[in-house]
C-alpha positions as CSV (number, residue, x, y, z in Angstrom):
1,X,0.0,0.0,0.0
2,X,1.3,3.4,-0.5
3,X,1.7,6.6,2.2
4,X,-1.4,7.8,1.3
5,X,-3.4,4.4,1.5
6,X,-1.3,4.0,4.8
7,X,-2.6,7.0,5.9
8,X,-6.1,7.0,5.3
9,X,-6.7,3.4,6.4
10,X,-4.7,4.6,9.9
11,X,-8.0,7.2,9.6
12,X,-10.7,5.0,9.1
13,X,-9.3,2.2,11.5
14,X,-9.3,4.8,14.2
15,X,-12.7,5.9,13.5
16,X,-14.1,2.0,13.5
17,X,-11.9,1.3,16.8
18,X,-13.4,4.5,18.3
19,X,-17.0,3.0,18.0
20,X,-15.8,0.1,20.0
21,X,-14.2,2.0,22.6
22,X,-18.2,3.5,23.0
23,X,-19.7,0.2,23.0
24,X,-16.9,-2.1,24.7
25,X,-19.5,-4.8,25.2
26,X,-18.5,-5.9,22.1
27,X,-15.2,-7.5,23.4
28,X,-17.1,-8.6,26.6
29,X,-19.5,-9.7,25.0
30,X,-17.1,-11.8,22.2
31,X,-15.1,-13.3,25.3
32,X,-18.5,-14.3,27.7
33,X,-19.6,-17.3,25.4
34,X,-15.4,-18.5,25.6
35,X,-15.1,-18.5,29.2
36,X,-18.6,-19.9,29.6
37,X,-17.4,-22.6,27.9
38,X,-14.0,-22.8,29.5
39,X,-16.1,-23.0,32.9
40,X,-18.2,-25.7,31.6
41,X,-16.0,-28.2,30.0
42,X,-13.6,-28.0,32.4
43,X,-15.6,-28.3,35.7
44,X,-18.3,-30.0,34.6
45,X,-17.5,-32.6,31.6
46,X,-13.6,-31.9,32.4
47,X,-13.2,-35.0,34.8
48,X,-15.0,-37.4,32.5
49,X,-12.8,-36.7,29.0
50,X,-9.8,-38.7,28.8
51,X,-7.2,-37.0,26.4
52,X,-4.4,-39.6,27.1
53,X,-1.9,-36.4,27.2
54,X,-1.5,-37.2,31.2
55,X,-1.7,-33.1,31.0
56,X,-4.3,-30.7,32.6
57,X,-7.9,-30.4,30.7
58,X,-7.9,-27.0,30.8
59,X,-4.1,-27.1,29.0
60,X,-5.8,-29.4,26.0
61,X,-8.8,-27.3,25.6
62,X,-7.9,-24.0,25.5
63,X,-6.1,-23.8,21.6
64,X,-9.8,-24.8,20.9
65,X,-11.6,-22.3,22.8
66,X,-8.9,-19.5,21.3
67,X,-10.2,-20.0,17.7
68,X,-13.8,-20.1,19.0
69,X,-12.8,-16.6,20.5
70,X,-11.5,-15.6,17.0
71,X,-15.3,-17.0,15.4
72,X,-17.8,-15.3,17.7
73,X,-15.7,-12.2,17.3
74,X,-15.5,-12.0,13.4
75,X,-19.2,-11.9,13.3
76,X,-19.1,-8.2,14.7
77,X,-16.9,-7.6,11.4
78,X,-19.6,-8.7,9.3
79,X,-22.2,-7.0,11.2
80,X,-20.3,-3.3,11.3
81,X,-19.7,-3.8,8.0
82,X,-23.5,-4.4,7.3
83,X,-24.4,-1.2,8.8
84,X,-21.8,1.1,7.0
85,X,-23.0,-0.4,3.7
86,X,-26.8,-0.2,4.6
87,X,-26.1,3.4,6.1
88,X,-24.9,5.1,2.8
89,X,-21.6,5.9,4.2
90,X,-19.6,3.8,1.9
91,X,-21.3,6.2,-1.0
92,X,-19.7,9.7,0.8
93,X,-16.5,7.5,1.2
94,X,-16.2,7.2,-2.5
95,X,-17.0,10.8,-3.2
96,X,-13.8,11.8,-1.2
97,X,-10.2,11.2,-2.4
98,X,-10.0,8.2,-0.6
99,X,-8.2,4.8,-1.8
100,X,-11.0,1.9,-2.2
101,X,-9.1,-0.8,-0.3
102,X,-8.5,1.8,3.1
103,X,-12.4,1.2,3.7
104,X,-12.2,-2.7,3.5
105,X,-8.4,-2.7,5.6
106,X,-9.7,-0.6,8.5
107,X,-12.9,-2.5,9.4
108,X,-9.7,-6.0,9.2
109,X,-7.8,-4.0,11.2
110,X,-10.7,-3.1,13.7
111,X,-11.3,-6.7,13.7
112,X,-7.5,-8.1,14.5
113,X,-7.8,-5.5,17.4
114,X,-11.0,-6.3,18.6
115,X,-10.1,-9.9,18.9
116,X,-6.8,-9.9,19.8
117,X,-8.0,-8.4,23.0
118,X,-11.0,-10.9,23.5
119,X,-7.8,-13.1,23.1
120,X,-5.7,-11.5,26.1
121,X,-9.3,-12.2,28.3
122,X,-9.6,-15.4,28.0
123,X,-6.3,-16.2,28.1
124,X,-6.3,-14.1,31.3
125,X,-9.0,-16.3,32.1
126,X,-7.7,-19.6,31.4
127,X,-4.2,-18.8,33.7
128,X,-6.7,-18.3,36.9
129,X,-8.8,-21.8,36.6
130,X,-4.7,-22.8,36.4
131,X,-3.6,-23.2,32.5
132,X,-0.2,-23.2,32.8
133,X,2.8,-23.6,30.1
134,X,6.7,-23.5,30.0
135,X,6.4,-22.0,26.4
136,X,9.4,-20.1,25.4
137,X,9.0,-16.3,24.3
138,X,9.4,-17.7,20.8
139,X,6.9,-20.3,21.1
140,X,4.3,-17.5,22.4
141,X,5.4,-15.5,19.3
142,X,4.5,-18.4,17.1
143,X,1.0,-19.1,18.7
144,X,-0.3,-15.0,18.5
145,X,1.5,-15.6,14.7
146,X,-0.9,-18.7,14.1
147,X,-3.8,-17.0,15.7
148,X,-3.4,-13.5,13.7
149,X,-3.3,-15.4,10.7
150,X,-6.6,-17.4,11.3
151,X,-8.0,-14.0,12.9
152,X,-7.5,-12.6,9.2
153,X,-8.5,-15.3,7.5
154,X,-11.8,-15.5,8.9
155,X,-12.5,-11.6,8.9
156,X,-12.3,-11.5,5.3
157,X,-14.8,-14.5,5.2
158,X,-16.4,-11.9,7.4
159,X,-16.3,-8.9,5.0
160,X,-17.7,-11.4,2.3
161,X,-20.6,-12.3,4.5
162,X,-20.8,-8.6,5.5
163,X,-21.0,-7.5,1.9
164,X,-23.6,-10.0,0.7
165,X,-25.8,-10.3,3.2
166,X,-29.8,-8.6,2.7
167,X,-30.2,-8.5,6.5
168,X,-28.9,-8.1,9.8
169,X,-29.1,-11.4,11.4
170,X,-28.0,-12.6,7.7
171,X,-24.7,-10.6,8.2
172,X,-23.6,-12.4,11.8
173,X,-25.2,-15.7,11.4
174,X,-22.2,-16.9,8.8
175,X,-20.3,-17.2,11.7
176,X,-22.2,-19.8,13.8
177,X,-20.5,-22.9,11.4
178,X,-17.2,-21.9,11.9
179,X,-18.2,-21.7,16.0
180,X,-19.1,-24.9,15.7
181,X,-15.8,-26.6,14.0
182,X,-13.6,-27.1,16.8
183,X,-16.4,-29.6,18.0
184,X,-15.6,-31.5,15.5
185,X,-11.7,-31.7,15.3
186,X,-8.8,-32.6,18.1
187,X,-10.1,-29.0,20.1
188,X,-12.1,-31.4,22.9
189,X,-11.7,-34.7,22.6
190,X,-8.7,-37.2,20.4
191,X,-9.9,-37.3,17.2
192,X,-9.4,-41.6,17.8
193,X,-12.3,-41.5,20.3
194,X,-15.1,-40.2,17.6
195,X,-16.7,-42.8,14.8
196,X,-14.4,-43.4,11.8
197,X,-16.6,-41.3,9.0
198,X,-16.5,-37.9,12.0
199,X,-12.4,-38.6,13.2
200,X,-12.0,-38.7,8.9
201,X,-13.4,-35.3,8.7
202,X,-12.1,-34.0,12.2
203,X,-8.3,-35.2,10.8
204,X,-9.0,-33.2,7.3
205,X,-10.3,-29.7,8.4
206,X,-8.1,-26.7,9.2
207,X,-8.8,-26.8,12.9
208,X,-7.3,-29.8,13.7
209,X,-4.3,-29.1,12.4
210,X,-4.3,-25.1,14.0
211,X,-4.9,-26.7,17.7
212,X,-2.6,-29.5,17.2
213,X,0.2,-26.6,16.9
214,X,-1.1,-24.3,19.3
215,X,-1.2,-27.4,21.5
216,X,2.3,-28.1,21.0
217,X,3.7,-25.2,21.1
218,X,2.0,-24.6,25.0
219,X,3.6,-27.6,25.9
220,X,7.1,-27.5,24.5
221,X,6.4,-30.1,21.8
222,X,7.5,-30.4,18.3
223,X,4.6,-29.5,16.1
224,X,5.5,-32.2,13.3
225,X,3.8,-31.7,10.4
226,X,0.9,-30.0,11.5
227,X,2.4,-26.4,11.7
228,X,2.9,-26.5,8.0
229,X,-0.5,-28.2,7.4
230,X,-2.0,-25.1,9.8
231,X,-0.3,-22.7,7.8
232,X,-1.2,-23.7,4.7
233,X,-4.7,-24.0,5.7
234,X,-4.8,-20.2,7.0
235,X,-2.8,-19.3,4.3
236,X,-4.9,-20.3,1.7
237,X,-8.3,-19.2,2.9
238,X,-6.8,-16.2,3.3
239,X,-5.8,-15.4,-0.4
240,X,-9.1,-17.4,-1.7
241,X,-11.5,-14.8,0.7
242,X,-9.6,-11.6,0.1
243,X,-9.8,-12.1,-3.4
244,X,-13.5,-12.8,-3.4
245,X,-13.5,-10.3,-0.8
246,X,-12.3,-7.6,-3.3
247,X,-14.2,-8.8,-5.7
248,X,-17.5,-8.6,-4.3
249,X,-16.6,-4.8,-3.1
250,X,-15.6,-3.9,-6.5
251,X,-18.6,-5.3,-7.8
252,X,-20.8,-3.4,-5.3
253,X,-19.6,0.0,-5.8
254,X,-19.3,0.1,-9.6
């Protein structure tokens, strides 16, 4: 991006973080349903799962409950997005010198933000019902990497959703699937213990793979193969929903 698009994106992304400073329920809001589920799986079904890892429940579960985080949060995305399209201002945007991509960066921006700090709660969270880890500096460097990579993968499934959607409820409810993935990979349970036809399909989705290195890296272990399978996997939604992403925008405001 050039200075200018630097510049004006560094605008707008103030002006989007500024209506969630006003309405800071948002992140609260994004970290409740985590921590709910943190305080239920752990206290409640926690003593009946056995992971075979000989480690602390709420040390297996909580790469899981991260990316669930990073889904209930993206819907906001969609949902701001929604209302800036539906409220005409994307029309004044585009009668003022500004580059078409800033609009579309700041509201991915607003979102890496907004959920890196939903992040840092339940993570907070997590270390007083006693998740502990002897990850290195660089091994917590390599987790927020993973995690700001998924975090941007899914908010520009989130800008898609918030683009195309006809009505409110239309521009959020995208996101309840993705909430409900990490049920069905290595988040909760080994992926041995499920029927053959589920484990197939919880070994072969992204977020097996993303928990399986989070997981790893928490606990000092070599990730194997998975780290580059996670990557890839983030990497690739990525391109493939920014590009229909930019698409879709350019398609909208011709």
């Amino acid at each position: 991006m050039t200075a200018h698009t630097l510049t004006d994106t560094g605008t707008l992304t103030g002006r989007s973080l500024r209506h969630i400073l006003r309405s800071p329920d948002t992140i609260v809001t994004t970290a409740v349903t985590p921590v709910a589920m943190m305080l239920l799986f752990v206290y409640v079904f926690g003593g009946a799962i056995d992971t075979g890892s000989g480690d602390s429940y709420i040390n297996y579960m909580l790469p899981g409950i991260l990316l669930i985080t990073i889904a209930s949060g993206i819907a906001y995305t969609a949902y701001r997005l929604f209302l800036d399209m539906q409220g005409g201002i994307f029309e004044r945007f585009q009668s003022m010198p500004i580059p078409r991509p800033s609009v579309l960066w700041a509201h991915v921006l607003t979102s890496l933000v907004a959920n890196l700090a939903s992040l840092a709660v339940v993570t907070g969270v997590a270390l007083l019902m006693g998740f502990r880890t002897g990850a290195s500096v660089f091994a917590w460097l390599a987790v927020a990497g993973i995690l700001i990579l998924f975090t941007l993968a899914l908010t520009w499934i989130a800008v898609i959703a918030g683009l195309s959607a006809k009505t409110v409820d239309g521009a959020s409810a995208f996101s309840y699937p993705l909430i409900f993935l990490p049920f069905v990979s290595s988040a909760f349970v080994p992926t041995d213990s499920m029927p053959a036809p589920v484990a197939w399909f919880a070994e072969n989705q992204p977020v097996t793979s993303i928990v399986n290195t989070v997981r790893a890296l928490f606990a000092e272990q070599p990730a194997g193969d998975d780290i580059g399978i996670a990557l890839a996997w983030c990497a690739g939604i990525l391109v493939a929903a920014y590009a229909a992403a930019t698409a879709i925008y350019r398609r909208k405001i011709s």
